[in-house]
C-alpha positions in Angstrom: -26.0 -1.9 113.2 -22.5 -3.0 111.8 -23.4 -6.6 113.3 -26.3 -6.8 110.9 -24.5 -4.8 108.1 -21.5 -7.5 108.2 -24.5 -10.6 108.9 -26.2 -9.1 106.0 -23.1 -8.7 103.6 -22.2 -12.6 104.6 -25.4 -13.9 103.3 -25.0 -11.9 100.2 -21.7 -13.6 99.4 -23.2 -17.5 100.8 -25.8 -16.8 98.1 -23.4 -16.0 95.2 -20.7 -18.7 96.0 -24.2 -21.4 96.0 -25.3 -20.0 92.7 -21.8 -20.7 91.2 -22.9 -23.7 89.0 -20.5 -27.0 89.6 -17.7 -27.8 87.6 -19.7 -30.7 86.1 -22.6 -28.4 85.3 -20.5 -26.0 83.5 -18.5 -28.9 81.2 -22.0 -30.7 80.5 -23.1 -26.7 79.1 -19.7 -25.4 77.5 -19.0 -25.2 74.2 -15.9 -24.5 72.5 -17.8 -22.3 70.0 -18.0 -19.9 73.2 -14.9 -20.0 74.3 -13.7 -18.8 71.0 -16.6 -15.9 70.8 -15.6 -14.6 73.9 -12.1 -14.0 72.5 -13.4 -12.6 69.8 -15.4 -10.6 71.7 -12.7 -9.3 74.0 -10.8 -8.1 71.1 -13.5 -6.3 68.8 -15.2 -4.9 71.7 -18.1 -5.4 69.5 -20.7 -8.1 69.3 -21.3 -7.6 65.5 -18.1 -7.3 64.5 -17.0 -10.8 66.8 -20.2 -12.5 65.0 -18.9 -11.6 61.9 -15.6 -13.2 62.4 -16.8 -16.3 64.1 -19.2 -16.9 60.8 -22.4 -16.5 62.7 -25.1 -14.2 62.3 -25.4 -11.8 65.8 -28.8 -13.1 66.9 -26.5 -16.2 67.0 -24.0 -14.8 68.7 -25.6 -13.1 71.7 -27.6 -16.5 72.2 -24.2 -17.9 72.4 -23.2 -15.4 74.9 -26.3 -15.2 76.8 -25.5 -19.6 77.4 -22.3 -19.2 78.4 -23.2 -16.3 81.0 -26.1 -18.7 82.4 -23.8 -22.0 82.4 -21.5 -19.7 84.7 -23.7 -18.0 86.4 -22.0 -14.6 86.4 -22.3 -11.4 84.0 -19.2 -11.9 81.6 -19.8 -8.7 79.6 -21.2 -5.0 80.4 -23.2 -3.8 77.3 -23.3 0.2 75.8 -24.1 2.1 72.7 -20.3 2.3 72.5 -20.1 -1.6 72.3 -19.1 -4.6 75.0 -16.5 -4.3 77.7 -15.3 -7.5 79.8 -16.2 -7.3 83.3 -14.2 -8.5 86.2 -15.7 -11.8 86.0 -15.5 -11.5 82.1 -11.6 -10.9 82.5 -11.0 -14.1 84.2 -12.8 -15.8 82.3 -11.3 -14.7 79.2 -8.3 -15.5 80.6 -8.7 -19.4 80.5 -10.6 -19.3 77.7 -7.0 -18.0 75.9 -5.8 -21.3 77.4 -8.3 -23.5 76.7 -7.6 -22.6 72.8 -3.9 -22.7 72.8 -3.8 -25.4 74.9 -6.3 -27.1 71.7 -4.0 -25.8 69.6 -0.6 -27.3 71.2 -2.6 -30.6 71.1 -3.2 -30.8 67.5 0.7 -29.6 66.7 1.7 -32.4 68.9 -0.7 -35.0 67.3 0.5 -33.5 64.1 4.0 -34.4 64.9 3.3 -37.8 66.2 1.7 -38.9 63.3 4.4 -37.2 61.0 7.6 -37.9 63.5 8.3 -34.3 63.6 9.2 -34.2 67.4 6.0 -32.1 68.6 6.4 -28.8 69.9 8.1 -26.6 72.9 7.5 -22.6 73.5 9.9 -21.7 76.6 9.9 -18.5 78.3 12.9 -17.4 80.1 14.4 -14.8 82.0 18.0 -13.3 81.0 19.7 -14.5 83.3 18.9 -18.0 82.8 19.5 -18.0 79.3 23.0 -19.7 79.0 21.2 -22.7 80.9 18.5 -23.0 78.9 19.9 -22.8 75.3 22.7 -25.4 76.3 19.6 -27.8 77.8 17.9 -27.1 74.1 20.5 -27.8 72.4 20.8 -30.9 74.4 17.2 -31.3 73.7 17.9 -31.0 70.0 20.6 -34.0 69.7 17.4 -35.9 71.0 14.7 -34.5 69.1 16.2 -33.4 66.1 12.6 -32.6 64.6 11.1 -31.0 67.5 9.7 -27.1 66.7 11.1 -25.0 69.4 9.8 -21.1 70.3 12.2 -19.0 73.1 10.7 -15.9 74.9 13.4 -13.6 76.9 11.5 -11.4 79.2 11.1 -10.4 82.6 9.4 -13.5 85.3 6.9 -10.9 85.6 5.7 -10.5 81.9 6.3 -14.8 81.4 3.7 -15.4 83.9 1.5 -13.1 81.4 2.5 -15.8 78.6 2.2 -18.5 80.8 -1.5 -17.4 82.2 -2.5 -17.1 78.5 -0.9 -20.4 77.2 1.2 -18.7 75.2 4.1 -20.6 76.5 4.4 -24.5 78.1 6.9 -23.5 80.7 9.3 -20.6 81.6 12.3 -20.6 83.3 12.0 -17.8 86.1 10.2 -16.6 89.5 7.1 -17.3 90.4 7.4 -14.9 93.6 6.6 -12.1 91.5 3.1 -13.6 90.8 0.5 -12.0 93.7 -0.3 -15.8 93.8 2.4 -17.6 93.1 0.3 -20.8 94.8 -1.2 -21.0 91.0 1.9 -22.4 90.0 4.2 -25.5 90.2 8.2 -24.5 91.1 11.3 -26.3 90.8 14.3 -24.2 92.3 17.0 -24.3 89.6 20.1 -22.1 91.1 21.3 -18.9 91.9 21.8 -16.0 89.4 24.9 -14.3 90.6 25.3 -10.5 89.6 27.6 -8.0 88.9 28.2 -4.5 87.6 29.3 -3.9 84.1 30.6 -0.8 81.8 31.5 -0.3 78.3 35.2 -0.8 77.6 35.6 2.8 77.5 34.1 3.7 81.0 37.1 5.4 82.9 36.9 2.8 85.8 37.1 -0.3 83.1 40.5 -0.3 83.8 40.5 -0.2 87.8 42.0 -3.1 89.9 38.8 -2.3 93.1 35.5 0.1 92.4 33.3 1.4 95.6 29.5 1.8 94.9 30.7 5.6 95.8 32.9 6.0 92.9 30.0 5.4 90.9 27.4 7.9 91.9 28.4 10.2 89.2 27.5 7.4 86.3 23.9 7.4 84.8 23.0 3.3 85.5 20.8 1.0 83.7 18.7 -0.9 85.9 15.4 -3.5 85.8 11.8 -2.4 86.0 10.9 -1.5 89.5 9.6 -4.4 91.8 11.5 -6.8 89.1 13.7 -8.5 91.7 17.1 -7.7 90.2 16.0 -4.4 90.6 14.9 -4.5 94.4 18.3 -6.6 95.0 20.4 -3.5 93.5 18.1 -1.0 95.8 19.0 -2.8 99.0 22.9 -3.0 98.0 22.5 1.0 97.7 20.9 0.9 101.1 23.6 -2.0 102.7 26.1 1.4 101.0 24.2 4.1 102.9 23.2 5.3 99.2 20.4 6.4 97.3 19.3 4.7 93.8 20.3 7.4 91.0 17.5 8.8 90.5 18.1 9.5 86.3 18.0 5.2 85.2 17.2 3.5 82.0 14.8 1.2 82.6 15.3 -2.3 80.3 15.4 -5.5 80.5 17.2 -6.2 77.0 20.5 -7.3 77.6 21.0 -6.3 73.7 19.9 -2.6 74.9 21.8 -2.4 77.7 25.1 -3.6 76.0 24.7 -0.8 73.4 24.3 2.0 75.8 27.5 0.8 77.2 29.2 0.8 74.3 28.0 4.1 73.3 28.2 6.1 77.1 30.0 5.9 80.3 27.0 3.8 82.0 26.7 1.6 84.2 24.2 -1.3 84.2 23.5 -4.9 86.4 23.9 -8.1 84.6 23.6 -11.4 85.4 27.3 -12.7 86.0 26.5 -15.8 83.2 25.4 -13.0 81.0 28.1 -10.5 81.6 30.9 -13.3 81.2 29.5 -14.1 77.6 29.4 -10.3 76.6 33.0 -10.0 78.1 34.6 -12.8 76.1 33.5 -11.2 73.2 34.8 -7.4 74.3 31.2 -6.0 74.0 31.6 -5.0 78.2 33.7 -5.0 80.9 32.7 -6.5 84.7 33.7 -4.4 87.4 35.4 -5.4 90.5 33.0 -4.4 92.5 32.3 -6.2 95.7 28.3 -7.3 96.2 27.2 -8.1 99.7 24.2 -9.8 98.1 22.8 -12.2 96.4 19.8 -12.1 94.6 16.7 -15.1 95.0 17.3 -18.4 92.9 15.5 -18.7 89.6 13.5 -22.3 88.6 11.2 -24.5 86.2 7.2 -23.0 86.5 4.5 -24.2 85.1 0.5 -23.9 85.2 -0.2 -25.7 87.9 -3.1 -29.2 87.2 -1.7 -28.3 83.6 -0.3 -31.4 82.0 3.1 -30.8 80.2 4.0 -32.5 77.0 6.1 -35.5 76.5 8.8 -32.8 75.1 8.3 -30.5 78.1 9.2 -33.6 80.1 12.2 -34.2 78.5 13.3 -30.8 78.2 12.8 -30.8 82.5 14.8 -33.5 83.1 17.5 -32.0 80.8 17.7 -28.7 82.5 18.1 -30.7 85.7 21.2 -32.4 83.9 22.3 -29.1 83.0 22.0 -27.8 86.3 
């Protein structure tokens, strides 16, 4: 019986991957005019209200949907009383139809800037700790292509895979490992991101020539975002300890947040030793000396992978790998 259950499910799924039209069959059917209705749609939950923004009437509109769905061969959309919500399907879909339109969009700003010798466009996402590399590479970038328009994200690897997905950004300066399939992406290992542990200037151990992890138990500590991998890396130092994580954190990955509840509290927070350094220099924090038996995973370039980066992304690459 479970033979012919599993046979039975097997046949199912052979009939649904041979109705998936070809990827020739669904360019020779798509229309860009879809691709931006089912944006519209995923945002107004509402076919009327997504016709009315696209400037067609809604008979138009669900003729336009009902194309797309048979071009693709899957349900994009479940329909209610209450309106239209995405289905699975319709979610991934959506999700490179975001790219397909910013991905338009970045090619008319770079045409624009060609034909006006403005330089082009670069959006960058990176994480903290890698942002001393990257605004010395962009400033680099800069002496170059003086004219170039340039957008900078800080933000966990995590949510700049988000940006990335959606075309929000070219390229991002992070870890793909936190992706459940980082294989979707191209990675260049940069370098490491050494850490340490830092207080306000006030903190009673500011002043101490060695600190043990034990001496600071008693501190409320600002960490990452579980299963952010500066986070995980301070877990397993507890664990190397034989201690437990502090169970009262602040969450945050705003190195501006975390350098103002030091300077208002006895915390204690991880920062990227780059990071810390610049804050320290400027007596905003103090770095302990507190031995780490650690290190946490190198940081690199990522980037959509078959995605094809622009002559400015290029350039910026090769000057981070200067830079590095």
């Amino acid at each position: 019986m479970s033979n012919e259950h599993n046979s039975s499910g097997d046949n199912q799924l052979d009939a649904l991957l041979t109705a998936l039209p070809s990827v020739a069959a669904i360019v020779s059917r798509l229309r860009f005019k879809q691709v931006a209705l089912l944006t519209a749609l995923d945002e107004q939950g509402s076919l009327h209200k997504a016709a009315e923004i696209m400037h067609m009437t809604q008979p138009a509109a669900t003729k336009a949907l009902h194309e797309l769905e048979s071009a693709l061969g899957v349900t994009l959309f479940d329909r209610s009383p209450r309106g239209i919500e995405a289905t699975e399907m319709g979610r991934c879909v959506i999700r490179y139809a975001r790219v397909l339109q910013s991905d338009i969009s970045n090619l008319r700003d770079e045409l624009q800037g060609m034909l006006t010798g403005q330089g082009g466009r670069l959006s960058i996402g990176t994480i903290m700790g890698a942002a001393p590399l990257v605004t010395r590479a962009l400033a680099r970038l800069r002496e170059v292509q003086p004219e170039v328009s340039i957008e900078i994200t800080e933000d966990t690897s995590a949510r700049q895979l988000v940006l990335l997905d959606q075309g929000r950004i070219d390229l991002m300066i992070g870890r793909s490992s936190v992706s459940s399939q980082p294989q979707l992406y191209n990675y260049e290992m940069l370098r490491g991101e050494p850490m340490c542990i830092v207080t306000g200037l006030d903190h009673p151990l500011a002043t101490a020539q060695k600190v043990r992890f034990q001496e600071l138990m008693s501190s409320s500590w600002i960490l990452y975002s579980s299963n952010m991998p500066m986070r995980i890396w301070i877990e397993h130092e507890f664990k190397l300890e034989g201690l437990k994580v502090p169970g009262n954190v602040i969450e945050t990955a705003s190195p501006f947040v975390t350098v103002t509840l030091l300077a208002q509290s006895n915390m204690v927070a991880v920062m990227p030793l780059d990071i810390a350094h610049f804050f320290a220099a400027k007596r905003m924090l103090c770095i302990l000396p507190a031995h780490l038996k650690t290190r946490i995973e190198h940081y690199g370039i990522v980037s959509r992978k078959n995605a094809t980066l622009s002559s400015i992304g290029k350039m910026f690459i090769n000057i981070l790998r200067q830079q590095n």
